[in-house]
Backbone bond lengths (Angstrom), bond angles and torsions (degrees), N, CA, C in turn:
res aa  C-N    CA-C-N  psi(-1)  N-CA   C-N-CA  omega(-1)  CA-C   N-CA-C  phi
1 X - - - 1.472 - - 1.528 111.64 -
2 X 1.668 119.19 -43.60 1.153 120.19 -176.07 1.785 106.84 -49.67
3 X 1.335 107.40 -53.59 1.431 123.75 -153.76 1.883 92.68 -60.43
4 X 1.405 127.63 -41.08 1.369 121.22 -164.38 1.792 108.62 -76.78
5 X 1.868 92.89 -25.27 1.830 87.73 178.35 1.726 114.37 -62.87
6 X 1.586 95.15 -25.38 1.663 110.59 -159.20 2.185 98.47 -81.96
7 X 1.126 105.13 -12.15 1.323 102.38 -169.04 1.820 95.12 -106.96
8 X 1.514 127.36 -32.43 1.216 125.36 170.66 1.738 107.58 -59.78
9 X 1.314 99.15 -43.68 1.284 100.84 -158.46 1.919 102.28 -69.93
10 X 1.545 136.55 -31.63 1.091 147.71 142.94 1.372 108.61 -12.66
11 X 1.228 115.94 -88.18 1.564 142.33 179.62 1.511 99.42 -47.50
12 X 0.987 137.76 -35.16 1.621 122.34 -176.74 1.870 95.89 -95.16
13 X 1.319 133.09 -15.96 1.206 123.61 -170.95 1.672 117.62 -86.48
14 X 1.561 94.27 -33.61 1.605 99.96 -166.84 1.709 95.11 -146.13
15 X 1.817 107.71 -173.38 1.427 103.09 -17.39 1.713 114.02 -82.95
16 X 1.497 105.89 -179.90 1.248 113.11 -168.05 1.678 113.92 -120.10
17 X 1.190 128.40 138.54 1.554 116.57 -175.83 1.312 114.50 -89.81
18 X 1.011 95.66 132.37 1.847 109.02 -173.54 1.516 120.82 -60.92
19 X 1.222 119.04 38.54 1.585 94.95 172.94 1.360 127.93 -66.38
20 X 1.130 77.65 160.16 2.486 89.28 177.94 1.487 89.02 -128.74
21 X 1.735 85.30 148.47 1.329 117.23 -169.28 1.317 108.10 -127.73
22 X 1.602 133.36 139.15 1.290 130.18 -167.27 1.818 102.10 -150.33
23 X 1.334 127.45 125.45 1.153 141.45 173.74 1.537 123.21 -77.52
24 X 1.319 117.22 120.36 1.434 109.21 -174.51 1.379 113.08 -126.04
25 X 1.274 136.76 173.10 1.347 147.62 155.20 1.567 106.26 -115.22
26 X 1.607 94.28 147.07 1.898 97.15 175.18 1.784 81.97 -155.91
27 X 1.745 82.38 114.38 1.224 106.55 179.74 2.017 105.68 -86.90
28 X 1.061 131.65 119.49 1.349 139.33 174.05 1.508 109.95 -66.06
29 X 1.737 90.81 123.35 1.856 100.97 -174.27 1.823 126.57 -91.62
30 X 1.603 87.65 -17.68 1.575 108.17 176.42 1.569 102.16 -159.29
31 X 1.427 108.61 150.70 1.810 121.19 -178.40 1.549 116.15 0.13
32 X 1.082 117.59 157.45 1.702 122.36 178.44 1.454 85.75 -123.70
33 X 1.297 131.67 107.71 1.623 124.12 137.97 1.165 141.52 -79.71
34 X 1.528 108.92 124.17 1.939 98.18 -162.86 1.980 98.03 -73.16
35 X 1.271 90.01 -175.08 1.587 83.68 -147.66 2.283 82.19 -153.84
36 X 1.302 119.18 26.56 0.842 122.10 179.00 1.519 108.27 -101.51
37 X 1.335 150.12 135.40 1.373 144.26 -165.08 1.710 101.65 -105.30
38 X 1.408 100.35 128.09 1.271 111.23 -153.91 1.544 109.26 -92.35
39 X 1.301 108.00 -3.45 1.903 105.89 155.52 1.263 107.67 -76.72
40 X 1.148 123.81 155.12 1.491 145.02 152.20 2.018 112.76 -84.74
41 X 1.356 95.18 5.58 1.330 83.22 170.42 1.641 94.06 -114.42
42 X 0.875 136.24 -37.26 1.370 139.27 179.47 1.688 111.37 -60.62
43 X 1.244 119.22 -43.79 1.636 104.58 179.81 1.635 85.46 -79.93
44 X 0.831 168.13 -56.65 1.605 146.31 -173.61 0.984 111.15 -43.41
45 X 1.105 123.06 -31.90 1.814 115.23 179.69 1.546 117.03 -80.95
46 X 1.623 110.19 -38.39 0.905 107.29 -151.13 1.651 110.92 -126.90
47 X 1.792 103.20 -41.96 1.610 83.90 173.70 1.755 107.20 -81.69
48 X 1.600 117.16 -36.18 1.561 114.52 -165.08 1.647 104.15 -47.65
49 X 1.024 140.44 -41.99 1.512 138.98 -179.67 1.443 117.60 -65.49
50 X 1.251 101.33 10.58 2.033 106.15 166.46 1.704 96.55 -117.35
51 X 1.408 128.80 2.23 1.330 118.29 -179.89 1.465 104.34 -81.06
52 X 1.295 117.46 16.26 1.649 110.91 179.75 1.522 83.80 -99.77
53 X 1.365 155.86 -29.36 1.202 127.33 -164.20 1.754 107.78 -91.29
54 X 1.472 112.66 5.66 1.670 120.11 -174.68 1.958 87.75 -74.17
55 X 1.183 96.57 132.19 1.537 128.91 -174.94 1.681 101.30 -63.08
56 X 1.059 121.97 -3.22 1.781 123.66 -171.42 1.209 71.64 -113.50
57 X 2.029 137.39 -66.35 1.483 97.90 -141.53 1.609 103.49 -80.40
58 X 1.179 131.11 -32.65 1.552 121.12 159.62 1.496 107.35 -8.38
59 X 1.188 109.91 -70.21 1.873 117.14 -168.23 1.393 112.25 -65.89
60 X 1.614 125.45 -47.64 1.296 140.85 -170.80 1.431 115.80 -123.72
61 X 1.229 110.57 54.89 1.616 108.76 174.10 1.517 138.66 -6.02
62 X 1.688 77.40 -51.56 1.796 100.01 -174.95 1.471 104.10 -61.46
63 X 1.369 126.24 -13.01 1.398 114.73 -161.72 1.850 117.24 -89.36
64 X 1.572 93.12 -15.61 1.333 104.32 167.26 1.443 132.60 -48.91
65 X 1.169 111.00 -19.05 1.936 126.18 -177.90 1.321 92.44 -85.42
66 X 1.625 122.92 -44.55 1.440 121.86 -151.25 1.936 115.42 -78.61
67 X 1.824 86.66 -26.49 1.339 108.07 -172.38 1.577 111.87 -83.29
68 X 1.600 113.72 -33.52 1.554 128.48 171.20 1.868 101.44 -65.52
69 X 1.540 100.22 -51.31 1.548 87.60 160.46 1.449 156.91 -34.33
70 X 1.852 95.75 -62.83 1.565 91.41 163.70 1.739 116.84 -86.79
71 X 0.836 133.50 -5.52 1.515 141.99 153.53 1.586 105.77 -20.33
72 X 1.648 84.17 -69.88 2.027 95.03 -171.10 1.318 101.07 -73.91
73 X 1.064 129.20 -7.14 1.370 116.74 -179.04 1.453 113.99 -96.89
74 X 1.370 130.33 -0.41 1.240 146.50 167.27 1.655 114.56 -96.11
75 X 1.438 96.58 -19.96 1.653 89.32 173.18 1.275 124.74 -97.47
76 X 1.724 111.11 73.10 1.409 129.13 -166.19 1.472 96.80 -74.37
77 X 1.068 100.86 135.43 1.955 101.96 152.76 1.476 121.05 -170.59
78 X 1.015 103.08 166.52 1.931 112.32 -177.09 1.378 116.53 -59.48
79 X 1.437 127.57 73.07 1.383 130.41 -154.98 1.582 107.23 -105.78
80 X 1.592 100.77 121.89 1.988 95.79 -166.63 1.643 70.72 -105.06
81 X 2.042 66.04 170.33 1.858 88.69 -171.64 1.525 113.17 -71.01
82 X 1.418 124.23 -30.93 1.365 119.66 173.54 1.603 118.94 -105.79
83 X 1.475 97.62 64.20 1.796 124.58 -170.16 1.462 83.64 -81.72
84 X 1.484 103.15 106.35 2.116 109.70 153.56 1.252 113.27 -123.57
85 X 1.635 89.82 -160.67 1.843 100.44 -125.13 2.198 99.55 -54.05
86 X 1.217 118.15 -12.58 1.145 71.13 174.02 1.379 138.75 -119.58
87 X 1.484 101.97 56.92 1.330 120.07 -161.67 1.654 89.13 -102.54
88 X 1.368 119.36 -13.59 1.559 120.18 178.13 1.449 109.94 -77.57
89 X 1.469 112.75 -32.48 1.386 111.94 161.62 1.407 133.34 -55.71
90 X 0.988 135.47 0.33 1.451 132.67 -167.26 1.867 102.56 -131.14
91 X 0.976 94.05 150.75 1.678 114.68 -145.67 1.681 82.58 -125.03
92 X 1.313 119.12 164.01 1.512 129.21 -135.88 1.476 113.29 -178.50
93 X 1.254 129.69 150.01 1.147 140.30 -159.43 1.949 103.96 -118.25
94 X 1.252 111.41 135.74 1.849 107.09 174.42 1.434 91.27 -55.22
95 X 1.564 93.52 140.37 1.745 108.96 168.09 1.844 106.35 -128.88
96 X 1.400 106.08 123.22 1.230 100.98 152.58 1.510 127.41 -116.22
97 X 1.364 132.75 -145.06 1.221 110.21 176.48 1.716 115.63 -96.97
98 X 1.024 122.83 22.50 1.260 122.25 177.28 1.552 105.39 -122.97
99 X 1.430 122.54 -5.01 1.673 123.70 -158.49 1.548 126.24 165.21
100 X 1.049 102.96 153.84 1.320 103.28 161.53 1.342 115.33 -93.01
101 X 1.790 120.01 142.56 1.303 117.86 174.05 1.907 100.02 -136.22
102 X 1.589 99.21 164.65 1.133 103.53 151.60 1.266 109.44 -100.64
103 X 1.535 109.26 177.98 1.491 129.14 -165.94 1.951 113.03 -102.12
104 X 1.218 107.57 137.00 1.682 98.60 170.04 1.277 119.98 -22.71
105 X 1.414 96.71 -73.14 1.696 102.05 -164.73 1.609 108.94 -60.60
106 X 1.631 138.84 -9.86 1.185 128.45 178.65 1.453 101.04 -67.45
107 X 1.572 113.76 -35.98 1.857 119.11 -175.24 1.235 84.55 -52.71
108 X 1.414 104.78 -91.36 1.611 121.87 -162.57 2.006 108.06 -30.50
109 X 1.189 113.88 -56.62 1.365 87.91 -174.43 1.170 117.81 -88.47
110 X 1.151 142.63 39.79 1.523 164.27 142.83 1.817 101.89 -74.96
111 X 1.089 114.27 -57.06 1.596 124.00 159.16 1.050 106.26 -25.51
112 X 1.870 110.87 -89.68 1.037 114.02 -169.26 1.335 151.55 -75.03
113 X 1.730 92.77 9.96 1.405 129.78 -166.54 1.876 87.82 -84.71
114 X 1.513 103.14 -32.40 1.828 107.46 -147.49 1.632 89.50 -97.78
115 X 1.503 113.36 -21.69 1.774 108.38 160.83 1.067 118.36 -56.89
116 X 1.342 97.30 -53.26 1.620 84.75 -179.25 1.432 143.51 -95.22
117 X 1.637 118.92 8.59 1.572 112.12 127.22 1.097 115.97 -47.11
118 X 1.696 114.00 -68.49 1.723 102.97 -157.60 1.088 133.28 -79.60
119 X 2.026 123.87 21.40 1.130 128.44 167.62 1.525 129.49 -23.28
120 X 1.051 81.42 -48.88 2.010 119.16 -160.44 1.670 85.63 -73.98
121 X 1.160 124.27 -67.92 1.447 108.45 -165.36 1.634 115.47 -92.82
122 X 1.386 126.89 -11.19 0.933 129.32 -174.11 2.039 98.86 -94.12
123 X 1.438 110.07 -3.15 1.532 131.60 -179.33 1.857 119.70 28.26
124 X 1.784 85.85 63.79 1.748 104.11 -164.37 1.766 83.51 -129.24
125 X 1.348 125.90 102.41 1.593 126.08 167.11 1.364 114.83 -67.04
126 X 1.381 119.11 118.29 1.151 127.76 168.31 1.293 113.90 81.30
127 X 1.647 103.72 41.64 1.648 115.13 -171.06 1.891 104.57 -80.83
128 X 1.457 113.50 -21.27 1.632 82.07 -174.21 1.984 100.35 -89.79
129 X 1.669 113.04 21.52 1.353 104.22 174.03 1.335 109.63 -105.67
130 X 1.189 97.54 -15.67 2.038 112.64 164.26 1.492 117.72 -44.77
131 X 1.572 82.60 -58.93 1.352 92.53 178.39 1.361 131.59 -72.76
132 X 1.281 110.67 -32.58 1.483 106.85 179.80 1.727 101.06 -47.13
133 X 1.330 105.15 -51.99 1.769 113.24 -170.91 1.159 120.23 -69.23
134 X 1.470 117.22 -8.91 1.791 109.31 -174.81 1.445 108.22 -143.32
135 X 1.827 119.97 0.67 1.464 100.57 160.14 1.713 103.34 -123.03
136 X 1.642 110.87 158.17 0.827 103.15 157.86 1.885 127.25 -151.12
137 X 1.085 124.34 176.57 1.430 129.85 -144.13 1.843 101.18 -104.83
138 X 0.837 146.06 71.01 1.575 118.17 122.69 1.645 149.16 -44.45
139 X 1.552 93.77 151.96 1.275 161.15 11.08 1.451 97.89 -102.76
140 X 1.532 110.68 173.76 1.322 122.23 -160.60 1.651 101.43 -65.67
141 X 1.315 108.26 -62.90 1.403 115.39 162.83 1.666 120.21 -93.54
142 X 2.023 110.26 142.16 0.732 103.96 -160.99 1.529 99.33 -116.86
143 X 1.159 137.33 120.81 1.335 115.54 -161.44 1.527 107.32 -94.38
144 X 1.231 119.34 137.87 1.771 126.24 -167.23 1.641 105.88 -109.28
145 X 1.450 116.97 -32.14 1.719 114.20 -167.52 1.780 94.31 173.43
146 X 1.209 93.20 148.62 1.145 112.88 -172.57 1.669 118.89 -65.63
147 X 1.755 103.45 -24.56 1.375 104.34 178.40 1.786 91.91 -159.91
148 X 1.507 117.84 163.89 1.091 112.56 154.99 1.665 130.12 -40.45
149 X 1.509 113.69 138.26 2.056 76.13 159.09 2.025 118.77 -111.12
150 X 1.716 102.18 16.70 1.113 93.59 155.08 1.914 94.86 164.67
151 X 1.515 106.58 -170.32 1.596 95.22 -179.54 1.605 104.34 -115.04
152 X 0.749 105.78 134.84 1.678 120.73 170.32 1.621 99.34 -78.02
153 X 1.493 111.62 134.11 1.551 132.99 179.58 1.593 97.26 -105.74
154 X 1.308 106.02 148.25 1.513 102.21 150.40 1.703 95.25 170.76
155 X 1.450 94.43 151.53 1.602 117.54 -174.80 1.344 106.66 -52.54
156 X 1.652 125.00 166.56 1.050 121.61 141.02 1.653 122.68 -151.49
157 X 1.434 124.23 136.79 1.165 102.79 -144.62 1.899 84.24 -100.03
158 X 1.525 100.31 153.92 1.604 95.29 159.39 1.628 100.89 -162.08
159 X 1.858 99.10 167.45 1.404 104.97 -150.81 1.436 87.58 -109.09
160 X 1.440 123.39 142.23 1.522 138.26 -168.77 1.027 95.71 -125.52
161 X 1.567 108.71 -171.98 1.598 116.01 -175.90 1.750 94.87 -98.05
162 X 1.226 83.54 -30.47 2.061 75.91 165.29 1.462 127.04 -70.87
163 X 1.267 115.00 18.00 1.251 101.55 -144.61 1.703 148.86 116.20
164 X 1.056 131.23 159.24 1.106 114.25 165.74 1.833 136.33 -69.34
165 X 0.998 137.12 141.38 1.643 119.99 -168.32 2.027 87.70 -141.18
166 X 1.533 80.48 157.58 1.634 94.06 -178.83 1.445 88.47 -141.53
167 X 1.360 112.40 114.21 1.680 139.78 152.87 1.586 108.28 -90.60
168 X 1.569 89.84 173.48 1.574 103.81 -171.48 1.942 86.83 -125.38
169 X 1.504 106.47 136.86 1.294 107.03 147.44 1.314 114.38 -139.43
170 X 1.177 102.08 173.84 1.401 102.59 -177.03 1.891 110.51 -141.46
171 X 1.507 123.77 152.42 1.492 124.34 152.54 1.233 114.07 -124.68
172 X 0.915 96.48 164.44 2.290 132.82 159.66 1.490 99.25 -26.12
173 X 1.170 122.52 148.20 1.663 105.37 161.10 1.312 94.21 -125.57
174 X 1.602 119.54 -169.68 1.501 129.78 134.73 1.533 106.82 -135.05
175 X 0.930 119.88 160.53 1.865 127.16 -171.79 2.044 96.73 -91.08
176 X 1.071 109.02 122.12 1.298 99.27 170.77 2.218 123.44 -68.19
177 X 1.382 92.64 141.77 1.223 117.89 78.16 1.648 81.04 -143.47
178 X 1.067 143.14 -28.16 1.277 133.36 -165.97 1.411 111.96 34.78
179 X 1.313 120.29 87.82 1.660 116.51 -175.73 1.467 104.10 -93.55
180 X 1.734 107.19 145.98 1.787 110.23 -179.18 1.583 98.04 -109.40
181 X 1.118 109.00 -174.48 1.471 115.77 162.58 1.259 94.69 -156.49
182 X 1.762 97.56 150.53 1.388 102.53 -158.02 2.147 91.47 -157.08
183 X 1.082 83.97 158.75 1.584 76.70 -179.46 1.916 103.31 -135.56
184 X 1.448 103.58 141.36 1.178 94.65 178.32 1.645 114.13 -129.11
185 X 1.300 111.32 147.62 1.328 133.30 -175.38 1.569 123.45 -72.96
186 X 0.990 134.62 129.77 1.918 118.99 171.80 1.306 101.07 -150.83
187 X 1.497 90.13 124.16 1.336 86.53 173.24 1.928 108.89 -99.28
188 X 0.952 124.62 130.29 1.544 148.35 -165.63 1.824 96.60 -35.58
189 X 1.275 104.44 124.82 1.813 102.04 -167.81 2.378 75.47 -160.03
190 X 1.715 77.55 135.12 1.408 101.55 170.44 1.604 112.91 -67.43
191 X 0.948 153.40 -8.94 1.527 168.85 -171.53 1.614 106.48 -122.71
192 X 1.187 137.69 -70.28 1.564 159.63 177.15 1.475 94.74 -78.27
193 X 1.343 104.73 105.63 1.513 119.47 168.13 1.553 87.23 -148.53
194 X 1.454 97.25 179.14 1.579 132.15 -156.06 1.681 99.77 -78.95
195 X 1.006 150.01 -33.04 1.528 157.51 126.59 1.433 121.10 -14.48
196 X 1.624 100.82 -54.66 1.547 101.42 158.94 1.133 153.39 -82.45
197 X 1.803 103.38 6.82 1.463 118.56 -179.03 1.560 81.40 -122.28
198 X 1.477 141.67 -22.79 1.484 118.70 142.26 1.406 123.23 -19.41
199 X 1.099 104.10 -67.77 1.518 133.55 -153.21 1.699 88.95 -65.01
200 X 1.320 123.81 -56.23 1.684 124.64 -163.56 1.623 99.74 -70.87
201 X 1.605 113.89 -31.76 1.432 92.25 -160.63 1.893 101.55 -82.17
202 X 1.420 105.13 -5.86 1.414 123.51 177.19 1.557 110.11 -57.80
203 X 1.567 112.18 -35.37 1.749 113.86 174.52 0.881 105.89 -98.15
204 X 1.313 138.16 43.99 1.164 143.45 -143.94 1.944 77.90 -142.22
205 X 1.035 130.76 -28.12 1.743 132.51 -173.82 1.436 80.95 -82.84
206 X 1.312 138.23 -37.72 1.648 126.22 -170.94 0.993 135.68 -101.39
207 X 1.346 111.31 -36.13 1.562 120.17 162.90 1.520 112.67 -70.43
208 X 1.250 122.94 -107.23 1.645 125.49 160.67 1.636 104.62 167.68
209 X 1.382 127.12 -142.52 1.003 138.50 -161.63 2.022 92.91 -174.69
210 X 1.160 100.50 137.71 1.449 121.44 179.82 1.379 123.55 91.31
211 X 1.250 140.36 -153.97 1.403 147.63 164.35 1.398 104.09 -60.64
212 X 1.518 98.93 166.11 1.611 107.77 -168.27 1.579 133.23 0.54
213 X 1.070 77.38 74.18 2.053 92.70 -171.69 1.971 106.86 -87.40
214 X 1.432 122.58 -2.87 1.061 152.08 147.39 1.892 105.34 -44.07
215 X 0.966 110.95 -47.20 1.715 130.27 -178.17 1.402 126.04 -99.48
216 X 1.466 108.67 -1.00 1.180 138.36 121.95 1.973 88.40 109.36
217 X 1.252 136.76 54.98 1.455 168.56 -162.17 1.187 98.52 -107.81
218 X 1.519 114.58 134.87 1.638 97.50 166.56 1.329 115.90 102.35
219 X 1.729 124.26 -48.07 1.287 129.32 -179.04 1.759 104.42 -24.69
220 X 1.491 109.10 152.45 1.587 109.61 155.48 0.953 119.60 -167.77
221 X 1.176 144.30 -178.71 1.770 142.38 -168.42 1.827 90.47 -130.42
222 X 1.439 105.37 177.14 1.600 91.70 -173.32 2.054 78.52 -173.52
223 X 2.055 86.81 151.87 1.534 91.19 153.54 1.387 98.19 -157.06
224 X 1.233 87.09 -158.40 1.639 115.29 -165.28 1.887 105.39 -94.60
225 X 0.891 101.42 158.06 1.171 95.52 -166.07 1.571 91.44 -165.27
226 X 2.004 118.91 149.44 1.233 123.23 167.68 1.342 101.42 -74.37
């Protein structure tokens, strides 16, 4: 009898996959723009139809309703009854009742956004698909500031079949430094080690994180931290 508790008890213990987990801060060097689209008819159209490439709904299909769910339920805002068209322009930060946060996957695909420039020099093929599979981003919500502190305006020009047109949009800001903390996951990969998500959160001072990071939004510096 002893010997079958000692062989159950084996089988329920191991084995187990080794991830390591490491805590960071990324202190913000210029504006954070939320980058969430503040219709509910517009992220249905347009962001929910990229939630098929999120690495959970691959595995769990079903989770796609649940995830489009709390989405809209984070995109709180001051909505009057005769809200027009250019209230669809302006881009927005998750709000709950304690804050505004960003979302995991904005960390993470900032990551994997920064793999895949630096394939080529960091000489890892098919590093931002590495990553999707072997790092990952805590906590679900990331909280950035307690409230916006105002919206950033600015033009944007684009070329139609009519022609050229110049709209106005606008987002959410926060004033830096607004520091997050965020913790990240790895699971142990011969190519993807801890140097190389050094290295990404390092372009991470140049590229940025949020809306128009092109305009250089978003920048931040970051460390390690117990």
């Amino acid at each position: 009898m002893a010997r079958r508790k000692t062989k159950k008890k084996e089988q329920k213990d191991g084995p187990r996959i080794p991830f390591e987990r490491k805590k960071f801060r990324l202190s913000f060097t210029e504006r954070v723009l939320g980058s969430l689209p503040s219709s509910d008819e517009v992220f249905l159209k347009y962001i929910a139809p990229n939630l098929d490439k999120d690495t959970r709904v691959k595995e769990f299909p079903e989770l796609k309703e649940e995830l489009i769910k709390e989405e809209l339920q984070t995109l709180k805002r001051d909505k009057k009854e005769d809200e027009d068209e250019r209230e669809s322009m302006l881009t927005i930060f998750h709000k709950k009742d304690d804050g505004i946060y960003l979302l995991d996957y904005q960390v993470k695909g900032f990551i994997k956004n920064s793999g895949n420039v630096l394939k080529d020099i960091l000489g890892i093929r098919a590093l931002r698909s590495k990553i999707d599979n072997f790092v990952f981003v805590y906590p679900r919500y990331i909280k950035i500031a307690d409230k916006p502190d105002g919206i950033y305006v600015r033009s944007l020009r684009a070329q139609t079949a009519q022609g050229p047109r110049i709209c106005i949009a606008g987002s959410e800001y926060v004033e830096p430094p607004c520091p997050i903390e965020i913790e990240i996951e790895l699971l142990p990969h011969k190519e993807v080690k801890w140097q190389i998500i050094y290295a990404l959160l390092d372009y991470g001072s140049r590229l940025g994180i949020g809306q128009f990071r092109n305009g250089s939004f978003g920048r931040f510096t970051w460390e390690e931290i117990k």
